[in-house]
TIMI-737027 format. One line per 10 residues: number of its first residue (from 0); for each residue x negated, y, z negated of N, C-alpha, C, O. Coordinates in nm, 4 decimals, decimal comma. Example, Ala and Ser with C-alpha at 12.3 -4.5 7.8 and 13.67 -1.06 7.14 Angstrom:
! residues 2
0) -1,3190/-0,5690/-0,7800/-1,2300/-0,4500/-0,7800/-1,3200/-0,3300/-0,7800/-1,4236/-0,3319/-0,8465  -1,2850/-0,2250/-0,7080/-1,3670/-0,1060/-0,7140/-1,2900/0,0030/-0,7870/-1,3409/0,1138/-0,8039
//
This chain:
! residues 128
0) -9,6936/11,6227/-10,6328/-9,8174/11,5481/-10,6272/-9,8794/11,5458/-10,7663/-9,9232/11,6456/-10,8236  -9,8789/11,4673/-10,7970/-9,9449/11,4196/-10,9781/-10,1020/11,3565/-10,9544/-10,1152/11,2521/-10,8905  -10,2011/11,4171/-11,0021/-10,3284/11,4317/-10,9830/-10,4305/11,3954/-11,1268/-10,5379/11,4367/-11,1706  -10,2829/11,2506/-11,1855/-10,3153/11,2018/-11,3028/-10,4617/11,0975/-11,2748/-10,4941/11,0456/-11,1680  -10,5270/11,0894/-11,3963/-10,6324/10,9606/-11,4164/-10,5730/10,8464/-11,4148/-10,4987/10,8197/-11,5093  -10,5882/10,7655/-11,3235/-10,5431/10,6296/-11,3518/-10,6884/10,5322/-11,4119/-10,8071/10,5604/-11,3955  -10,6296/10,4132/-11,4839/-10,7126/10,3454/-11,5151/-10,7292/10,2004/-11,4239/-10,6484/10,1091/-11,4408  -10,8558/10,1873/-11,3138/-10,7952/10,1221/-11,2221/-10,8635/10,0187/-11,2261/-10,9814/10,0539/-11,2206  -10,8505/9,8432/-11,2366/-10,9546/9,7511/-11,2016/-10,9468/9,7095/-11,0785/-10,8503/9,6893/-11,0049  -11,0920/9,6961/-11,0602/-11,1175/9,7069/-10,9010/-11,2116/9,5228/-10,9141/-11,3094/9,4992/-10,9850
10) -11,1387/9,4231/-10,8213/-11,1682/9,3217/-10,8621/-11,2505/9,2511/-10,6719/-11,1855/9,2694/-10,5689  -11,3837/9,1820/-10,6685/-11,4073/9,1551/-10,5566/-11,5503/9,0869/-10,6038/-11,6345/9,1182/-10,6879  -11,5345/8,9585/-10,4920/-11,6777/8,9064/-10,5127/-11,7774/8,9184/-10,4419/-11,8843/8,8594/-10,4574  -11,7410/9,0206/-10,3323/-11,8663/9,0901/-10,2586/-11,9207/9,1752/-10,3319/-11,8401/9,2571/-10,3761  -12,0647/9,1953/-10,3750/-12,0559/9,2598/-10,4828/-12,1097/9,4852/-10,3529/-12,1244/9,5987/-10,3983  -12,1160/9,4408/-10,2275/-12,1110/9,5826/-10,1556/-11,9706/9,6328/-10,1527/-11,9469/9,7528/-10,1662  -11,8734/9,5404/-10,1348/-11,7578/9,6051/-10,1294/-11,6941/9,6094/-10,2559/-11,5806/9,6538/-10,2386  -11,7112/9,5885/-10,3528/-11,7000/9,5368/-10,4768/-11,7634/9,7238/-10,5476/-11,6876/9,7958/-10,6125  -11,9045/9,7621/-10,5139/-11,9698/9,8319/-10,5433/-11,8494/9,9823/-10,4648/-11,7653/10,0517/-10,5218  -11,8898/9,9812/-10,3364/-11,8136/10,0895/-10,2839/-11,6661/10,1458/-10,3022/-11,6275/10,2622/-10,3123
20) -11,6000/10,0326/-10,3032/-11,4541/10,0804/-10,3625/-11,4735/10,1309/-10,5382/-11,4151/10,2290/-10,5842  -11,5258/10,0807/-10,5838/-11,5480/10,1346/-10,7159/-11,5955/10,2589/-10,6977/-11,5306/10,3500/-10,7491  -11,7141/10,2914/-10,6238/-11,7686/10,4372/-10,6127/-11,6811/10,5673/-10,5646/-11,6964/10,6859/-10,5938  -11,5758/10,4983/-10,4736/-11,4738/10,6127/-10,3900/-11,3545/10,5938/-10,5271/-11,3217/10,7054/-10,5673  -11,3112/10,5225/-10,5755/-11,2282/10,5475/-10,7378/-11,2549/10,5793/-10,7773/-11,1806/10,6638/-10,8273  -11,4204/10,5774/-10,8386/-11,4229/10,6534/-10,9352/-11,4676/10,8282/-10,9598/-11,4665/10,8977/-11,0614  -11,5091/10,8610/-10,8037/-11,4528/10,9969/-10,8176/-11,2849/11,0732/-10,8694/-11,2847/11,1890/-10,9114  -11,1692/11,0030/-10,8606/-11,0490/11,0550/-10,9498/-11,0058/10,9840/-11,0490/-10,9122/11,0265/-11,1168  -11,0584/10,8773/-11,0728/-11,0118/10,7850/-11,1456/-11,1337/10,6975/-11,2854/-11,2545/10,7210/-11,2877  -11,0789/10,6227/-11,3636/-11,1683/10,5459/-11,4446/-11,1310/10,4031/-11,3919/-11,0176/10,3568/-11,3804
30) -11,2703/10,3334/-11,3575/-11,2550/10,2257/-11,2932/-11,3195/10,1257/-11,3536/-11,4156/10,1811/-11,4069  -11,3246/10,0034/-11,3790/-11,3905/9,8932/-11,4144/-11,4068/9,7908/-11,3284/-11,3010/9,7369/-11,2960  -11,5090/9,7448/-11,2791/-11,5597/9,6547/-11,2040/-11,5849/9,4989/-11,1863/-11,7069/9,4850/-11,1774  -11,5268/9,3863/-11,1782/-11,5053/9,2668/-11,1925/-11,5414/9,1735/-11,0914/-11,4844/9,1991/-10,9854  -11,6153/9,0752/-11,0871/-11,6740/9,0259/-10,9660/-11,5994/8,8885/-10,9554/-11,6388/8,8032/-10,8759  -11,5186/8,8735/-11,0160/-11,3978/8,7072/-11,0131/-11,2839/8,7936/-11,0515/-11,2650/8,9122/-11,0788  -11,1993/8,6564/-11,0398/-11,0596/8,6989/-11,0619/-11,0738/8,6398/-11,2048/-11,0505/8,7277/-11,2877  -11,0985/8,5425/-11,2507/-11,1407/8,4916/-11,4086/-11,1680/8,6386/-11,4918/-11,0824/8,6696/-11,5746  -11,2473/8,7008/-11,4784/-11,2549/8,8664/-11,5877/-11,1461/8,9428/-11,5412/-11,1027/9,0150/-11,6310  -11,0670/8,9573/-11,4012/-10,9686/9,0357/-11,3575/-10,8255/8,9849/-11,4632/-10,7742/9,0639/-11,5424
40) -10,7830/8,8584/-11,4472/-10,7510/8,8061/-11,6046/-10,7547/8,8849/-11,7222/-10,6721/8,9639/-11,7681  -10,8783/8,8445/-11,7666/-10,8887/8,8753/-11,9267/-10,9422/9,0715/-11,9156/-10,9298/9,1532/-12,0068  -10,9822/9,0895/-11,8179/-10,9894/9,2578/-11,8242/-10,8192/9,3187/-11,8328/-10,7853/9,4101/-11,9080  -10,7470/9,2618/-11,7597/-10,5800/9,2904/-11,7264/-10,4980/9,2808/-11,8559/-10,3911/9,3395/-11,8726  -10,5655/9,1911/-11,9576/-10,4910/9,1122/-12,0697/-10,5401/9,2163/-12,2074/-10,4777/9,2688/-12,2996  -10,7001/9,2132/-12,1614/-10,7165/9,3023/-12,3125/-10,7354/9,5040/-12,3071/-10,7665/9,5816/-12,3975  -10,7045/9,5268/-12,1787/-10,7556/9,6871/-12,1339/-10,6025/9,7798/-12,1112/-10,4978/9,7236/-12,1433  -10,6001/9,8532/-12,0822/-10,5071/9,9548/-11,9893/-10,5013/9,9379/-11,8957/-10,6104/9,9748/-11,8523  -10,4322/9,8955/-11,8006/-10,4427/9,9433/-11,6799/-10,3298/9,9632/-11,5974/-10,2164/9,9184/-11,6138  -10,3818/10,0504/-11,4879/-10,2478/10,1508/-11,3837/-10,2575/10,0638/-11,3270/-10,1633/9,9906/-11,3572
50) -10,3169/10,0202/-11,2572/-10,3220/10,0045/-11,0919/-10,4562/9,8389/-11,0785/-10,5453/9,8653/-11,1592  -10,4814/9,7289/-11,0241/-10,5305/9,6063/-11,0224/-10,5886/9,6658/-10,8150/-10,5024/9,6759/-10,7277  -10,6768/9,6818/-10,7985/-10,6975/9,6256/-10,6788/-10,8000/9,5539/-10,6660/-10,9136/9,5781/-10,7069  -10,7474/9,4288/-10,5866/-10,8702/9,2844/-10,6020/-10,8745/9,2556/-10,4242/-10,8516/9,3300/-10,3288  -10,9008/9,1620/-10,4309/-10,9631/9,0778/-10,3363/-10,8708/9,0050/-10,3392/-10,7889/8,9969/-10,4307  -10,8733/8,9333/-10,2232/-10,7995/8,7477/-10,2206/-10,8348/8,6488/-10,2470/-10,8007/8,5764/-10,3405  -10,9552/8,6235/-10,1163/-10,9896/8,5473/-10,1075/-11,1387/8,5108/-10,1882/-11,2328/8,5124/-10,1088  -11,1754/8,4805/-10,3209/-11,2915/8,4607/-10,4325/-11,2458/8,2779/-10,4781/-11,1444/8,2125/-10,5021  -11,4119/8,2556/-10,4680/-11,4139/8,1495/-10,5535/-11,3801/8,0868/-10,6656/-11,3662/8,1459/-10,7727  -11,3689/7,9974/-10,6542/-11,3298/7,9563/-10,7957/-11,1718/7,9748/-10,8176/-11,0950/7,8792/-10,8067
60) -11,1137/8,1493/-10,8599/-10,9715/8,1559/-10,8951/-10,9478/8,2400/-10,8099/-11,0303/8,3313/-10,8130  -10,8340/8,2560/-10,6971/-10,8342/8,3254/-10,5990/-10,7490/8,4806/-10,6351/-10,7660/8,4912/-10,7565  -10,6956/8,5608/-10,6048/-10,6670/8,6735/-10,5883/-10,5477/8,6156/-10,6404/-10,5160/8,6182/-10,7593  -10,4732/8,5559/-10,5349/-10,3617/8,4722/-10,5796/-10,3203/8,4511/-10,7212/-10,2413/8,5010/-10,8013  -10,4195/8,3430/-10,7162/-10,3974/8,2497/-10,8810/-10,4071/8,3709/-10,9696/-10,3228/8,3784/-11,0590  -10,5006/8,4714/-10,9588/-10,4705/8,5494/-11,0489/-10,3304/8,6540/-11,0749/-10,2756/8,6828/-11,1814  -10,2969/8,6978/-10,9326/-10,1401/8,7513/-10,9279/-10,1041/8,7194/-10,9980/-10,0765/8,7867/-11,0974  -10,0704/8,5138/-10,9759/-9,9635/8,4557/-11,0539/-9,9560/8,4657/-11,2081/-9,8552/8,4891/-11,2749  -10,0933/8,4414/-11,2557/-10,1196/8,4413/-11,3722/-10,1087/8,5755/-11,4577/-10,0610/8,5553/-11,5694  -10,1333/8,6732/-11,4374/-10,0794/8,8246/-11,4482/-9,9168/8,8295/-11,4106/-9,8550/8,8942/-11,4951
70) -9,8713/8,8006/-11,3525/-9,7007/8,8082/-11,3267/-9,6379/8,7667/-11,4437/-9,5212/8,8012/-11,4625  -9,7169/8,6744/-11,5538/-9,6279/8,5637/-11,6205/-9,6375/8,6253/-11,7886/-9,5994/8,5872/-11,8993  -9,6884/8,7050/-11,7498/-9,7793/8,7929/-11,8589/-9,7390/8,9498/-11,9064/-9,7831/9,0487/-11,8478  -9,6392/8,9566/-12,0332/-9,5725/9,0546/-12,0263/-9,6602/9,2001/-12,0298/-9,6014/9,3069/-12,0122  -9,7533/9,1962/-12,0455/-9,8756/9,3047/-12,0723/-9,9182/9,3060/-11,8983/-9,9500/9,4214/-11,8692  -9,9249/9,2412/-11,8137/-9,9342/9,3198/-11,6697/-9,8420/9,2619/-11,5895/-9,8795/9,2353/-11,4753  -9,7267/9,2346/-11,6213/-9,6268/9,2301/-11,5280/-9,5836/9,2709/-11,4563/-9,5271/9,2109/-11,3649  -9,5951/9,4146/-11,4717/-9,5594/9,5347/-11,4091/-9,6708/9,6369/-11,3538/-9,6293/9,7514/-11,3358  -9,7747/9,6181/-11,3312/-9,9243/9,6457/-11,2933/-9,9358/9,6605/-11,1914/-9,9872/9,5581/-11,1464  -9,9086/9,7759/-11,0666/-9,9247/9,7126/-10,9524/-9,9959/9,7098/-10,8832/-10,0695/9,8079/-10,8942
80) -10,0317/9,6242/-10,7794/-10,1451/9,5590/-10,7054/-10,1878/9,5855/-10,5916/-10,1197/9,5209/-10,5119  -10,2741/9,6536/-10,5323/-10,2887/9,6976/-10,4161/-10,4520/9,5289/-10,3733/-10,5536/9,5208/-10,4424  -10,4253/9,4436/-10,2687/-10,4834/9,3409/-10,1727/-10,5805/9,3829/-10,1019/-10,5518/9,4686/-10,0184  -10,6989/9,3457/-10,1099/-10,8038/9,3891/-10,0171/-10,8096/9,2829/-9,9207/-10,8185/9,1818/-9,9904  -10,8098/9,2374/-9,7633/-10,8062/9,0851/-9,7327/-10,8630/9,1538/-9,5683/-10,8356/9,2603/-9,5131  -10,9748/9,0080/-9,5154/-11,0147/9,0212/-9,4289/-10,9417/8,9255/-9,2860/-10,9699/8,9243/-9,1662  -10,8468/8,8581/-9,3614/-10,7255/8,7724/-9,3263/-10,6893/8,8732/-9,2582/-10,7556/8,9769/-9,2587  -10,5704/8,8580/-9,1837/-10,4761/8,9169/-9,1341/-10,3832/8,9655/-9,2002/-10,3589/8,9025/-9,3032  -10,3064/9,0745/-9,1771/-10,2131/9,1036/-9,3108/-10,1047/9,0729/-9,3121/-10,0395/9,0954/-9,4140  -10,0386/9,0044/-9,1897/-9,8978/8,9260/-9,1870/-9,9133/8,7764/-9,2470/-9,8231/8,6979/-9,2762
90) -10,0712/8,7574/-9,2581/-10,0589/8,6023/-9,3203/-10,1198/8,6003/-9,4617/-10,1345/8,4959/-9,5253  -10,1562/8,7288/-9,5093/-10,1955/8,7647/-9,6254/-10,0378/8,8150/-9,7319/-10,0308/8,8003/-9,8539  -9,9451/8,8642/-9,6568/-9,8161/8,8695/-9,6982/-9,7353/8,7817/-9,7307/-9,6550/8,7803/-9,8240  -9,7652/8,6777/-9,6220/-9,7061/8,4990/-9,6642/-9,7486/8,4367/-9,7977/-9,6950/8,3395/-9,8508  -9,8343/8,4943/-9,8358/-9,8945/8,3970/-9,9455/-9,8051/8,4627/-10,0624/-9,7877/8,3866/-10,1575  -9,7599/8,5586/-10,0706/-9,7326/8,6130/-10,1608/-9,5714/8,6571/-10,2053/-9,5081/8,7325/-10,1313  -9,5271/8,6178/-10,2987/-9,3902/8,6468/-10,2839/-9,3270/8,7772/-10,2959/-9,3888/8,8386/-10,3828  -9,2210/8,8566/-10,2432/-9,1553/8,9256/-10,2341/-9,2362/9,0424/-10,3541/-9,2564/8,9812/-10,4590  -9,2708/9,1469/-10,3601/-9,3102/9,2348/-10,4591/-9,3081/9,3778/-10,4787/-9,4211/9,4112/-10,4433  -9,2640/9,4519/-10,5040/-9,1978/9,6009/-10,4759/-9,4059/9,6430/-10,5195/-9,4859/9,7036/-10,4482
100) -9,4222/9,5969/-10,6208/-9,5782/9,6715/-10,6672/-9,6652/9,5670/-10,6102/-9,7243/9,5140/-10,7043  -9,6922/9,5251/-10,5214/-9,8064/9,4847/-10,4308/-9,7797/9,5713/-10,2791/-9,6728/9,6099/-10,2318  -9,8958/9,5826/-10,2339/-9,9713/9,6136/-10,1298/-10,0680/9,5501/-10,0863/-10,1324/9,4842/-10,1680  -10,1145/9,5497/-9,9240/-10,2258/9,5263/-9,8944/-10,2598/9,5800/-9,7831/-10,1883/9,6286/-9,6956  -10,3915/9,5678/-9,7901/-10,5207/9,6846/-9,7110/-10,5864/9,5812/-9,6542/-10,6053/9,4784/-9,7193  -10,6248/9,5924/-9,5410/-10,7681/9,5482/-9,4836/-10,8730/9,5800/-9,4942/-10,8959/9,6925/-9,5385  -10,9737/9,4974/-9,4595/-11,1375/9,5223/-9,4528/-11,1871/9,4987/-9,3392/-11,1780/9,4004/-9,2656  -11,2574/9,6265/-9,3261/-11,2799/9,7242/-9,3869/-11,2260/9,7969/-9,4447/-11,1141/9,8165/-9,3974  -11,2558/9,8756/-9,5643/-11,1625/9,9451/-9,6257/-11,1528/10,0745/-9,5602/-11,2472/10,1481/-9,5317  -10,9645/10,1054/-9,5283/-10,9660/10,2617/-9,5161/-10,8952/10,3236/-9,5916/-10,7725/10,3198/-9,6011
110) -11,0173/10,4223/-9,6857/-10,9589/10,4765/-9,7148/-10,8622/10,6169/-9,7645/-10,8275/10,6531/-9,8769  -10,8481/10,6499/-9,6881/-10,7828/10,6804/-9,6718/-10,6095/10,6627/-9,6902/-10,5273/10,7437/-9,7329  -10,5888/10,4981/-9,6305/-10,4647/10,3939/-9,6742/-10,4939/10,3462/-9,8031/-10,3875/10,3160/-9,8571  -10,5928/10,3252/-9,8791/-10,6133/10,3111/-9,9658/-10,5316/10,3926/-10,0840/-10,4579/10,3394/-10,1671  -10,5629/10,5430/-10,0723/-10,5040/10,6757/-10,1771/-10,3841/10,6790/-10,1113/-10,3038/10,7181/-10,1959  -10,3118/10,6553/-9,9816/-10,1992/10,6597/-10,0163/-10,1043/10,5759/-10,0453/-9,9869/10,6037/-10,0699  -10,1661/10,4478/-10,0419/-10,1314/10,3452/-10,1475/-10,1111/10,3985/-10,2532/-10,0011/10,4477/-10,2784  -10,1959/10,4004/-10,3247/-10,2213/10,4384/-10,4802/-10,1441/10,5055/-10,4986/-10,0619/10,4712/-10,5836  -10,1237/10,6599/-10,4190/-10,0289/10,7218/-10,4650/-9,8621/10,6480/-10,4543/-9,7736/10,6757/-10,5353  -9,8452/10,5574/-10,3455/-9,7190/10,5118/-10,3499/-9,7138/10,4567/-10,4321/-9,5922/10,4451/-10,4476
120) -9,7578/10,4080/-10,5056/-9,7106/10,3045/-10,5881/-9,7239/10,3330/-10,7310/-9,6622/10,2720/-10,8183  -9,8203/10,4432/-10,7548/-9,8726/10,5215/-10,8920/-9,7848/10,6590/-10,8931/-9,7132/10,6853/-10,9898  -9,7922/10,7241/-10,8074/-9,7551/10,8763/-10,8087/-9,9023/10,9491/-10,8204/-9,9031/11,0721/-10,8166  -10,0063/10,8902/-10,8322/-10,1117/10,9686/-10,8684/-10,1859/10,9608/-10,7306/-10,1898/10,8677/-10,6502  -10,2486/11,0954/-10,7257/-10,3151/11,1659/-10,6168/-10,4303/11,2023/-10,5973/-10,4431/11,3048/-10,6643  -10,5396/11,1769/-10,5368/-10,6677/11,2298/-10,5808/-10,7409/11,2299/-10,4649/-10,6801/11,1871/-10,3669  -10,8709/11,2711/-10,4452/-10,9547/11,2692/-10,3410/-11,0276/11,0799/-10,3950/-11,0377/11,0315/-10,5077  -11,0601/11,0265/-10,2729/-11,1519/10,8841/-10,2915/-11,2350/10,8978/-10,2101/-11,3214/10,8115/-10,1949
//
């Protein structure tokens, strides 16, 4: 169990759930907070980061569009992504192609599935 700091952006345009998942990260973790997928972008492009967990469904550029746009991008190509979606998660999986570093969670958030996400996909372990 590796009980490393990850550096995590936490991306959502609710700004309560947006607020709370940031608050339960950032007890083990350093987190940065993004209310579009437009700064989830350029936060992904110019920062560190372990671990991307966003939203889907946001105005303007969706969760999606941003995946794609991060996939194409040798600086977070490899970033992986844990899905927050109030969708269903068999049709929240459709949207998305095949991905060893994506995940997704429902909302409400548990978490609980949340950290052991993180840890699957990070190795890192922590209380949230």
């Amino acid at each position: 169990m590796t009980s490393s700091v990850l550096d995590i952006l936490v991306v959502d345009d609710d700004p309560i759930v947006l607020g709370l998942v940031e608050l339960r990260l950032s007890m083990s973790h350093r987190v940065t907070a993004s209310g579009d997928a437009w700064q989830q972008i350029a936060s992904a492009e110019q920062a560190k980061v372990d671990l991307i967990v966003s939203d889907i469904q946001m105005p303007g550029c969706s969760g999606l569009d941003a995946y794609k746009m991060l996939r194409t991008s040798e600086r977070s190509r490899s970033v992986p992504v844990i899905f927050m979606t109030g969708m269903d998660l068999g049709r929240a999986r459709k949207l998305f192609p095949e991905d060893p570093l994506v995940r997704f969670v429902h909302k409400p958030i548990d978490f609980v599935l949340l950290r052991a996400l993180i840890k699957e996909l990070t190795g890192a372990d922590g209380p949230i």
